[in-house]
N, C-alpha and C positions, 0 to 999 in steps of 0.2 A: 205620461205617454202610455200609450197600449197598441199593439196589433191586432189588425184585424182584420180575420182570414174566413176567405169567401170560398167554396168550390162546390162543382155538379157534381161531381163522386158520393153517391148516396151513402156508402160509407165508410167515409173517410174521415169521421170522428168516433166511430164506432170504438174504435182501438188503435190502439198505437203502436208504430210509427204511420206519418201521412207519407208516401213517397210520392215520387215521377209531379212537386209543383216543377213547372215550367220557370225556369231560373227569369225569363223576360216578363216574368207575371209579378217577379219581387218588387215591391215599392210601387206600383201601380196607385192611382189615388192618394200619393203621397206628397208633400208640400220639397218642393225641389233641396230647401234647407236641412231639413231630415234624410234626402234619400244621398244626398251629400254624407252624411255621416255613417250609414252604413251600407252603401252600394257596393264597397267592397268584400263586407260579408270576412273582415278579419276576426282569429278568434276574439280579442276584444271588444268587436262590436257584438259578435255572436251573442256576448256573454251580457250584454247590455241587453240584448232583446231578449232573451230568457228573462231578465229581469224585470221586464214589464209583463201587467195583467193582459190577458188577449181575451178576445171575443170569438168564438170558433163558428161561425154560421153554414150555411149550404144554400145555395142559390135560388131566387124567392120562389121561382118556379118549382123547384120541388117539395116546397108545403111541409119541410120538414123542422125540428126545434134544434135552435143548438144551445151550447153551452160557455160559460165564462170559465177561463181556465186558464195554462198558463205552459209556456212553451218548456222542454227539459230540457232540448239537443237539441241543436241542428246541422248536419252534413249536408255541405254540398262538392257539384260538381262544375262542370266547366255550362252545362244544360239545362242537370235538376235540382230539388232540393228536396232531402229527407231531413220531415218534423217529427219529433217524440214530445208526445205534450200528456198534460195530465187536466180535467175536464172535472166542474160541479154537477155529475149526473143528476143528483137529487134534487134541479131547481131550470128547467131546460128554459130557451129563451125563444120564443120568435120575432117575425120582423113583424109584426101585429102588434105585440107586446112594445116594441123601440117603434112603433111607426111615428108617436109625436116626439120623440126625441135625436132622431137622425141627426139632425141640422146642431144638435150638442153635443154627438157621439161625430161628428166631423163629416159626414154621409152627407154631401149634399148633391150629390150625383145622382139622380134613383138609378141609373142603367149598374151602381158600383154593386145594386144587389142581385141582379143577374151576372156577375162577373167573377170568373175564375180567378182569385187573386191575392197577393198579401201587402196592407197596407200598415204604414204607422203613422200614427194619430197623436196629435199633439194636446190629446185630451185628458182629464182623469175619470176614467173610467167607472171607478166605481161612486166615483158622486154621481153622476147622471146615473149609474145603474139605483140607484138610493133612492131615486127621484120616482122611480116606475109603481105602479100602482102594490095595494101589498098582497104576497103573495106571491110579487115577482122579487123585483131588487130587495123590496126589506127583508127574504131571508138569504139576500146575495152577499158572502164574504168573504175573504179572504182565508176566515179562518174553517171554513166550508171547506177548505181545499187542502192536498196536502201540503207541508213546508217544503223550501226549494230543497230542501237536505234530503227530503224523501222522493221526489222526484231525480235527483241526481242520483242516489243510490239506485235504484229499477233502472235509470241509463246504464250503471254500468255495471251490474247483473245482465243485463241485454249484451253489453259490449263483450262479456266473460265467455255469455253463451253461443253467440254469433262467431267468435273468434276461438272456440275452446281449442283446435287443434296446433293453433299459433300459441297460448296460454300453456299447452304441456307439451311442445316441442323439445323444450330444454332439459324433462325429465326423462325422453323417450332418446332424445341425441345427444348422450352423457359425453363428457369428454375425458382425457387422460385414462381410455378403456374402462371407463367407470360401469357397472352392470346396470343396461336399462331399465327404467319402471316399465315393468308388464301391463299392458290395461287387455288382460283377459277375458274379462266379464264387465256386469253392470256397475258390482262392489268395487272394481279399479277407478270406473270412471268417476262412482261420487264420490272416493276419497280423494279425486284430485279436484273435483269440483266443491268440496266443501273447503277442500285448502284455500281454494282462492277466494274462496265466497267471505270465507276470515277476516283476509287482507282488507276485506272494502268494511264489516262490521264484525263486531263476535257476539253479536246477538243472529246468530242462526240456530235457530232450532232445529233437530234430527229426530222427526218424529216417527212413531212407531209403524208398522205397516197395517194400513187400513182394513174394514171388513171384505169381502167380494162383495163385487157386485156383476149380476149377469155372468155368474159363473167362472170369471175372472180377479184372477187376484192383482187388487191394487195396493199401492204403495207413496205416501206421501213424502218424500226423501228429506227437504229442508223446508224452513218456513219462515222469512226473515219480513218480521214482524213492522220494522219500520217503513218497508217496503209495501205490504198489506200482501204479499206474494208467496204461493207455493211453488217451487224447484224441482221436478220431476225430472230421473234420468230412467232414458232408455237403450240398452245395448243391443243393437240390432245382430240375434246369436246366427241367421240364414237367412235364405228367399224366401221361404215361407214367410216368415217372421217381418220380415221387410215389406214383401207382397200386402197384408193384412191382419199382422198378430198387435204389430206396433199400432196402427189406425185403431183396432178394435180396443186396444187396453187406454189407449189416449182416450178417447168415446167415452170411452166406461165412467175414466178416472176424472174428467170434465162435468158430467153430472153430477158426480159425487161430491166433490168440490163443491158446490153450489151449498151446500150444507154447512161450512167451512166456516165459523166463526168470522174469523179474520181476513178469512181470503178472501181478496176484489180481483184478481187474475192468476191464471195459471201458467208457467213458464215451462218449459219442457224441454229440455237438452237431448237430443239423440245421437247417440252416436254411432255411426256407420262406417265403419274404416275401412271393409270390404264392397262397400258401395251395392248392396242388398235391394234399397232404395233406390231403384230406375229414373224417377223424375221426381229429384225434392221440391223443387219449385210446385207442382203440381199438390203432389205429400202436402206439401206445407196448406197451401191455398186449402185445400180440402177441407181441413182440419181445423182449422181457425175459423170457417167460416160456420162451423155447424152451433147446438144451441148447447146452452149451459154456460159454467161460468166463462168470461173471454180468456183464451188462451195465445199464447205466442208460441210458435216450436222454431227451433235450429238444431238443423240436420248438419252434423259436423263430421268429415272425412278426413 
């Protein structure tokens, strides 16, 4: 089997997480015996469709390529569904390229390729990708991609840094009048973020602080290699700082990255306890969206 996920959101494979699919969009195009098995979306079945190879496309009208790749997470709600998935950029796919194989790849709908959607397919995927002329499928493979072990570990790096102030709650509200950990500065936060970073590998690198760039001094705090990921923390010290010092050193530090041996993303932890940052939602979007290497931030309070 494989999933195969259609959307208008130009981009919505760009980087990951996919959020806001429309939960009545799941199993669309899908043979009623399959959508039987996981329409409920238990962690069980979750863990089953991770497991299969997915096809990540975007809707035929937007002329754009997608990628074979492979689900990590998925969250949902009673509405939405957020994907974390991981993608063979080095080999993109169009519906040009699958136009004589649809009717093998299970597509025998053409309206399924203008359709916002996620389907499972009771195909094997990557035989028919095998089949495509070469240059496409013959350098398409599994082993092109990362292991589901390296996908899981960037989920829950993600889950560490979305959640950090739930993660050091228990150091900050000691009990039996035990003396709190202080997170003073930016050195408090990444030794608690390296702590937990531990827990999931101990291959984290703590590497040295970078050159300047643009007159600004950056810092590459962790580097967990399994992951292909660099770990930036930011302590938001004012308004000032919040307003533009933090935007400007992320900027900096995302180009620079691009250099990065190892790194295929940047991750960025901020943390804002004074709430410095006016609209993180906005902060965030900003930021992510700009060039250089793809970046994720969470702004934690």
């Amino acid at each position: 089997m494989y999933n195969l996920l259609v959307t208008n959101n130009s981009d919505a494979w760009k980087r990951s997480p996919y959020n806001n699919l429309h939960r009545d969009r799941f199993l669309e195009h899908t043979e009623s015996s399959i959508k039987d098995l996981f329409k409920d979306l238990t962690p069980a079945a979750a863990g089953i469709l991770c497991s299969f190879p997915a096809l990540f496309m975007y809707e035929e009208q937007r002329s754009q390529p997608g990628w074979r790749g492979r689900i990590a997470a998925i969250r949902a709600d009673p509405y939405y569904l957020s994907i974390s998935f991981e993608v063979d950029r080095g080999h993109p796919i169009t519906w040009n390229d699958i136009n004589d194989f649809t009717e093998s790849l299970g597509i025998t709908d053409h309206a399924e390729r203008d359709r916002t959607h996620w389907a499972v397919k009771d195909i094997d995927l990557d035989q028919v990708l095998a089949r495509l002329p070469a240059g496409v499928g013959s350098v398409l493979s599994a082993a092109s991609l990362p292991r589901a072990g390296e996908s899981l570990l960037l989920e829950q790096v993600r889950q560490i840094c979305s959640n950090f102030r739930e993660v050091v709650t228990p150091l900050i509200r000691r009990r039996a009048a035990k003396t709190p950990f202080s997170i003073a500065d930016e050195y408090d936060v990444q030794d608690l973020l390296h702590m937990a970073l531990r827990a999931l590998t101990l291959e984290v690198r703590v590497e040295e602080p970078g050159a300047s760039f643009a007159g600004a001094g950056s810092l590459r705090d962790f580097f967990v290699p399994k992951a292909r990921t660099v770990i930036e923390v930011k302590r938001v010290r004012d308004s000032n700082h919040g307003r533009r010092g933090v935007a400007d050193e992320l900027m900096a530090d995302r180009v620079r990255h691009a250099n990065h041996g190892g790194c295929e993303r940047l991750v960025c932890l901020v943390f804002d306890p004074e709430g410095h940052i006016s609209n993180p939602v906005v902060f965030k979007q900003d930021l992510e969206s700009g060039p250089g290497v793809p970046l994720e931030v969470y702004v934690a309070r």
